[in-house]
C-alpha positions, 0 to 999 in steps of 0.5 A, spaced: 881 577 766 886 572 767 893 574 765 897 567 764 892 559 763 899 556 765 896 558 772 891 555 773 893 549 769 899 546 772 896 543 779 891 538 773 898 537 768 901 531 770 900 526 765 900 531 759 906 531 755 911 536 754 916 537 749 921 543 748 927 544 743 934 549 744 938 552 739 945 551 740 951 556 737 951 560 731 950 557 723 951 561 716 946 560 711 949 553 706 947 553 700 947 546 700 942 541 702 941 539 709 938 536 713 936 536 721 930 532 725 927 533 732 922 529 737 915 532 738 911 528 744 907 522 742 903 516 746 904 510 748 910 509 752 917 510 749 914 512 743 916 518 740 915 522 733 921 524 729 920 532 725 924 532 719 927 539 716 931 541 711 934 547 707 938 548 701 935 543 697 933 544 689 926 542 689 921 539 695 924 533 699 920 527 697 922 521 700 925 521 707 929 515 709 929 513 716 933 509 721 931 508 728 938 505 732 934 499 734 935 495 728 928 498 725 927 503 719 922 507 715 920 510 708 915 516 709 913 521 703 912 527 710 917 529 715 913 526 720 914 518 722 913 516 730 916 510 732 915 505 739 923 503 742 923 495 745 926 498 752 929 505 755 936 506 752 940 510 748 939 510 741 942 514 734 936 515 729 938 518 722 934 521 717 936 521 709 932 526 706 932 527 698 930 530 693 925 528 686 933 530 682 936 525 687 939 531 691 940 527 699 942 529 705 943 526 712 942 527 720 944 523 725 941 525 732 943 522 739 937 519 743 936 517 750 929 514 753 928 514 760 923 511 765 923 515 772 924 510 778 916 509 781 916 511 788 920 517 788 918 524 788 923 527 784 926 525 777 933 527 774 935 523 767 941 526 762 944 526 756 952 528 756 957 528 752 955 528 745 958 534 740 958 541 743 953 539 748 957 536 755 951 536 759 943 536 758 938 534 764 932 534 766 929 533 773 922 535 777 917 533 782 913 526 780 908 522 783 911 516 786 905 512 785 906 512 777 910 512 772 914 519 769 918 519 762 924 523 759 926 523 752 932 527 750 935 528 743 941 532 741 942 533 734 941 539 729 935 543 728 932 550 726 928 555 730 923 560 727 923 567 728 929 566 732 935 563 727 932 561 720 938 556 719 941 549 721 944 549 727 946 544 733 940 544 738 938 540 743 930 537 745 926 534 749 920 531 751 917 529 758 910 526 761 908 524 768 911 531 771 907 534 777 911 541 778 916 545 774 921 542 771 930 545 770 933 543 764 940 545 766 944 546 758 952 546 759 955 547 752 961 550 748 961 555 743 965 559 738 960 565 739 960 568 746 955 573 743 950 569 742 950 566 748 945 571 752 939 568 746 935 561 748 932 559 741 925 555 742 920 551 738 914 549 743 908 544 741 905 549 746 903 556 746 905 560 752 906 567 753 912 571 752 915 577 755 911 581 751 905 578 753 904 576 746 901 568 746 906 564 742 909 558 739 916 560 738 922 564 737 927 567 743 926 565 750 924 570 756 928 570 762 925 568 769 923 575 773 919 575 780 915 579 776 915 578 769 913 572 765 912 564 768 915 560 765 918 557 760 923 562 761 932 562 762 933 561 769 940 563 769 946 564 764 954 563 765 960 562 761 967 560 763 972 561 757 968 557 752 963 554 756 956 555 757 951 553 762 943 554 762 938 554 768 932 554 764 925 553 768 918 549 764 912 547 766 910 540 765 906 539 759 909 546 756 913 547 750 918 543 746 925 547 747 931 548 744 938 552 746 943 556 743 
Protein backbone atom coordinates (compact mmCIF):
# COMPACT_ATOMS: atom_id res chain seq x y z
CA UNK A 1 0.00 0.00 0.00
CA UNK A 2 1.09 3.35 -1.04
CA UNK A 3 1.97 5.12 2.22
CA UNK A 4 1.50 9.10 1.22
CA UNK A 5 -0.67 10.17 -2.49
CA UNK A 6 1.16 13.66 -2.26
CA UNK A 7 4.26 11.28 -3.72
CA UNK A 8 2.81 10.27 -6.53
CA UNK A 9 0.95 13.59 -7.33
CA UNK A 10 3.38 16.32 -6.92
CA UNK A 11 5.33 15.95 -10.45
CA UNK A 12 1.25 16.49 -12.46
CA UNK A 13 0.42 19.62 -9.69
CA UNK A 14 1.73 22.60 -11.19
CA UNK A 15 -1.42 24.65 -12.07
CA UNK A 16 -3.38 23.10 -9.12
CA UNK A 17 -3.99 25.81 -6.62
CA UNK A 18 -2.79 25.88 -3.18
CA UNK A 19 -4.10 27.44 -0.20
CA UNK A 20 -2.57 27.34 3.39
CA UNK A 21 -3.56 29.58 6.57
CA UNK A 22 -1.11 29.97 10.29
CA UNK A 23 -2.18 30.84 13.38
CA UNK A 24 -0.10 33.58 15.14
CA UNK A 25 0.34 33.92 19.15
CA UNK A 26 -2.22 33.34 22.04
CA UNK A 27 -5.89 34.49 22.24
CA UNK A 28 -8.32 34.46 25.42
CA UNK A 29 -12.06 33.60 24.81
CA UNK A 30 -14.10 37.18 24.38
CA UNK A 31 -17.48 37.15 25.14
CA UNK A 32 -17.96 39.66 22.66
CA UNK A 33 -18.48 39.46 19.17
CA UNK A 34 -15.85 39.09 16.58
CA UNK A 35 -15.16 38.73 13.35
CA UNK A 36 -12.37 37.37 11.25
CA UNK A 37 -12.07 36.46 7.51
CA UNK A 38 -9.36 34.28 5.45
CA UNK A 39 -8.76 33.60 1.67
CA UNK A 40 -9.29 29.97 0.13
CA UNK A 41 -8.12 29.43 -3.81
CA UNK A 42 -10.58 30.39 -6.46
CA UNK A 43 -10.26 30.74 -10.63
CA UNK A 44 -9.57 33.02 -12.49
CA UNK A 45 -6.49 35.04 -12.31
CA UNK A 46 -6.21 37.46 -9.22
CA UNK A 47 -9.46 36.39 -7.91
CA UNK A 48 -9.83 35.02 -4.56
CA UNK A 49 -12.61 33.83 -2.20
CA UNK A 50 -12.95 35.56 0.92
CA UNK A 51 -14.25 33.02 4.36
CA UNK A 52 -15.78 34.90 6.91
CA UNK A 53 -15.78 33.64 10.78
CA UNK A 54 -17.25 34.99 13.79
CA UNK A 55 -17.67 34.19 17.48
CA UNK A 56 -19.02 35.72 20.44
CA UNK A 57 -22.36 36.65 18.59
CA UNK A 58 -25.99 36.20 20.33
CA UNK A 59 -27.54 34.93 17.47
CA UNK A 60 -26.12 33.44 13.87
CA UNK A 61 -24.45 36.25 11.86
CA UNK A 62 -26.97 36.90 8.83
CA UNK A 63 -25.71 39.69 7.00
CA UNK A 64 -21.95 40.13 5.82
CA UNK A 65 -20.90 43.29 4.66
CA UNK A 66 -17.83 43.24 2.50
CA UNK A 67 -15.30 45.78 0.96
CA UNK A 68 -12.92 44.96 -0.96
CA UNK A 69 -9.76 47.83 -1.05
CA UNK A 70 -10.41 48.37 -4.72
CA UNK A 71 -13.43 50.52 -4.34
CA UNK A 72 -15.65 47.53 -4.73
CA UNK A 73 -17.88 46.14 -2.22
CA UNK A 74 -20.65 43.14 -1.51
CA UNK A 75 -23.52 42.12 0.65
CA UNK A 76 -23.92 38.35 1.16
CA UNK A 77 -26.26 36.40 3.51
CA UNK A 78 -23.12 33.40 3.86
CA UNK A 79 -19.53 33.83 5.03
CA UNK A 80 -18.53 33.30 1.54
CA UNK A 81 -17.86 36.01 -1.39
CA UNK A 82 -15.20 35.62 -4.27
CA UNK A 83 -13.96 38.55 -5.80
CA UNK A 84 -11.80 39.26 -9.01
CA UNK A 85 -8.82 42.34 -8.54
CA UNK A 86 -8.28 44.86 -11.73
CA UNK A 87 -4.32 44.47 -11.08
CA UNK A 88 -1.81 42.52 -8.62
CA UNK A 89 -1.13 45.16 -5.67
CA UNK A 90 -2.02 45.26 -2.29
CA UNK A 91 -5.31 45.55 -0.93
CA UNK A 92 -7.10 46.16 2.58
CA UNK A 93 -10.37 44.06 2.33
CA UNK A 94 -12.86 44.16 5.52
CA UNK A 95 -16.02 42.16 6.49
CA UNK A 96 -18.67 43.84 8.90
CA UNK A 97 -20.60 40.64 10.23
CA UNK A 98 -23.87 41.26 11.99
CA UNK A 99 -26.42 39.68 13.76
CA UNK A 100 -30.72 39.62 13.18
CA UNK A 101 -30.32 41.66 16.92
CA UNK A 102 -27.91 44.17 15.09
CA UNK A 103 -25.21 42.97 17.18
CA UNK A 104 -21.75 43.63 14.32
CA UNK A 105 -18.47 43.22 14.26
CA UNK A 106 -15.40 44.16 11.74
CA UNK A 107 -12.21 42.42 10.29
CA UNK A 108 -9.85 44.28 8.24
CA UNK A 109 -7.03 41.98 6.67
CA UNK A 110 -3.94 43.03 4.43
CA UNK A 111 -3.97 41.49 0.96
CA UNK A 112 -1.23 41.35 -1.33
CA UNK A 113 -1.64 39.90 -5.05
CA UNK A 114 1.22 38.92 -7.11
CA UNK A 115 2.11 37.52 -10.58
CA UNK A 116 5.60 35.66 -10.62
CA UNK A 117 7.80 37.00 -13.66
CA UNK A 118 7.35 34.56 -16.62
CA UNK A 119 10.72 33.07 -17.98
CA UNK A 120 12.26 32.43 -14.30
CA UNK A 121 12.39 29.47 -12.44
CA UNK A 122 11.71 30.44 -9.33
CA UNK A 123 9.39 32.66 -7.60
CA UNK A 124 9.71 34.72 -4.23
CA UNK A 125 6.91 37.14 -3.45
CA UNK A 126 6.10 38.67 0.49
CA UNK A 127 4.03 40.55 2.39
CA UNK A 128 5.97 42.71 5.73
CA UNK A 129 5.12 44.54 8.15
CA UNK A 130 1.80 44.33 8.99
CA UNK A 131 0.65 44.05 12.74
CA UNK A 132 2.60 41.29 14.48
CA UNK A 133 3.62 39.84 11.53
CA UNK A 134 7.47 41.52 9.93
CA UNK A 135 7.85 39.37 7.50
CA UNK A 136 5.50 36.58 5.32
CA UNK A 137 7.20 34.79 1.99
CA UNK A 138 6.70 32.42 -0.44
CA UNK A 139 9.22 31.14 -2.95
CA UNK A 140 9.42 27.88 -5.09
CA UNK A 141 10.34 26.43 -8.30
CA UNK A 142 7.89 27.53 -11.32
CA UNK A 143 7.75 26.96 -14.93
CA UNK A 144 9.36 29.54 -17.09
CA UNK A 145 6.96 29.17 -19.82
CA UNK A 146 3.79 30.04 -17.90
CA UNK A 147 2.18 32.11 -15.52
CA UNK A 148 2.64 31.38 -11.54
CA UNK A 149 0.72 33.36 -8.50
CA UNK A 150 0.72 34.55 -4.84
CA UNK A 151 -1.76 35.63 -2.47
CA UNK A 152 -0.74 36.39 0.93
CA UNK A 153 -3.11 37.70 3.66
CA UNK A 154 -2.39 38.81 7.17
CA UNK A 155 -5.42 39.08 9.25
CA UNK A 156 -7.23 37.32 12.47
CA UNK A 157 -8.47 33.88 11.62
CA UNK A 158 -9.16 30.35 13.93
CA UNK A 159 -7.95 27.20 13.55
CA UNK A 160 -9.71 24.06 14.34
CA UNK A 161 -8.67 21.25 16.77
CA UNK A 162 -5.62 23.29 17.10
CA UNK A 163 -7.03 27.17 18.91
CA UNK A 164 -10.73 27.36 19.27
CA UNK A 165 -10.59 31.14 19.34
CA UNK A 166 -9.75 34.42 17.23
CA UNK A 167 -6.27 34.93 16.80
CA UNK A 168 -3.56 36.81 14.52
CA UNK A 169 -2.95 34.47 11.45
CA UNK A 170 -1.48 34.65 8.19
CA UNK A 171 -2.76 32.81 5.09
CA UNK A 172 -1.99 32.20 1.44
CA UNK A 173 -2.59 30.71 -1.43
CA UNK A 174 -0.49 29.90 -4.54
CA UNK A 175 -0.80 28.29 -8.29
CA UNK A 176 1.57 27.38 -11.08
CA UNK A 177 4.27 26.08 -8.57
CA UNK A 178 6.28 23.19 -9.95
CA UNK A 179 7.91 21.76 -6.59
CA UNK A 180 7.86 22.23 -2.82
CA UNK A 181 7.56 25.58 -1.80
CA UNK A 182 9.15 27.59 1.88
CA UNK A 183 6.95 29.94 3.59
CA UNK A 184 9.34 31.81 5.81
CA UNK A 185 6.97 33.42 8.93
CA UNK A 186 9.10 35.81 11.00
CA UNK A 187 6.64 37.59 13.94
CA UNK A 188 6.63 38.75 17.55
CA UNK A 189 4.83 37.37 20.43
CA UNK A 190 4.06 37.90 23.81
CA UNK A 191 3.81 34.04 24.53
CA UNK A 192 7.51 32.16 23.92
CA UNK A 193 5.41 29.05 25.01
CA UNK A 194 3.22 29.03 22.18
CA UNK A 195 5.98 29.36 19.91
CA UNK A 196 6.80 25.25 19.27
CA UNK A 197 2.94 24.74 17.87
CA UNK A 198 1.93 25.68 14.02
CA UNK A 199 -1.91 26.30 14.02
CA UNK A 200 -3.22 25.16 10.24
CA UNK A 201 -6.39 25.04 8.41
CA UNK A 202 -6.11 23.24 4.65
CA UNK A 203 -8.33 23.17 1.59
CA UNK A 204 -6.38 19.76 1.23
CA UNK A 205 -6.46 16.80 3.19
CA UNK A 206 -2.90 15.50 4.03
CA UNK A 207 -1.30 13.04 6.12
CA UNK A 208 -0.11 13.87 9.76
CA UNK A 209 2.60 12.62 12.08
CA UNK A 210 0.26 10.38 13.15
CA UNK A 211 -0.41 8.86 9.84
CA UNK A 212 -3.94 9.96 10.04
CA UNK A 213 -5.48 11.78 7.04
CA UNK A 214 -6.36 15.30 7.95
CA UNK A 215 -7.85 18.86 7.06
CA UNK A 216 -6.56 20.43 10.19
CA UNK A 217 -5.13 21.12 13.46
CA UNK A 218 -1.37 21.27 14.69
CA UNK A 219 1.13 21.30 12.05
CA UNK A 220 4.28 17.94 11.94
CA UNK A 221 7.65 19.02 12.11
CA UNK A 222 9.75 18.00 8.85
CA UNK A 223 11.92 14.63 9.53
CA UNK A 224 13.82 12.54 6.74
CA UNK A 225 11.88 10.00 8.00
CA UNK A 226 8.81 11.27 9.06
CA UNK A 227 6.09 13.01 7.39
CA UNK A 228 6.18 14.82 3.94
CA UNK A 229 5.35 17.96 3.86
CA UNK A 230 3.14 20.27 4.79
CA UNK A 231 5.42 20.38 7.73
CA UNK A 232 7.68 23.19 9.95
CA UNK A 233 10.88 23.29 8.80
CA UNK A 234 12.70 24.86 11.29
CA UNK A 235 11.86 27.40 14.55
CA UNK A 236 13.85 30.11 15.92
CA UNK A 237 13.30 32.76 18.63
CA UNK A 238 15.13 35.91 19.26
CA UNK A 239 13.92 37.55 22.62
CA UNK A 240 10.34 38.28 20.85
CA UNK A 241 10.90 37.11 17.71
CA UNK A 242 10.13 34.42 15.92
CA UNK A 243 10.91 33.12 12.59
CA UNK A 244 9.47 29.62 10.77
CA UNK A 245 10.68 27.51 7.92
CA UNK A 246 7.55 25.77 6.97
CA UNK A 247 7.70 23.51 3.69
CA UNK A 248 4.35 22.74 1.38
CA UNK A 249 3.83 21.26 -1.84
CA UNK A 250 2.06 23.00 -4.45
CA UNK A 251 -1.36 22.21 -4.74
CA UNK A 252 -1.50 21.44 -0.61
CA UNK A 253 -3.27 23.12 2.29
CA UNK A 254 -4.19 26.42 3.41
CA UNK A 255 -2.00 27.41 6.48
CA UNK A 256 -1.92 29.31 9.34
CA UNK A 257 1.01 30.42 11.96
CA UNK A 258 1.01 30.82 15.75
Amino acid sequence: MERNPWLRVLAVCALVVASIALGIGHATANASPEAAFSIDPAQPALTVQFVAQSEGFPEPVSSYYWTFGDGQSATTSTNTVTHTYPSASTFTPSVKETDPDGDSATATDTLKLSDCSVGGTQCTQSLSNVGTVQLLQFTGPTNPASQAEVNLLVGPYSFPNCDTVIQPAVAGTDTGFTGNLTVTLRYTTSYPGQVTTTCFSSTVSFVDAMGDTVFSGPLPTCATSGPVPPCVQSISTSGEQVTKLILIPPGDPKVGVP
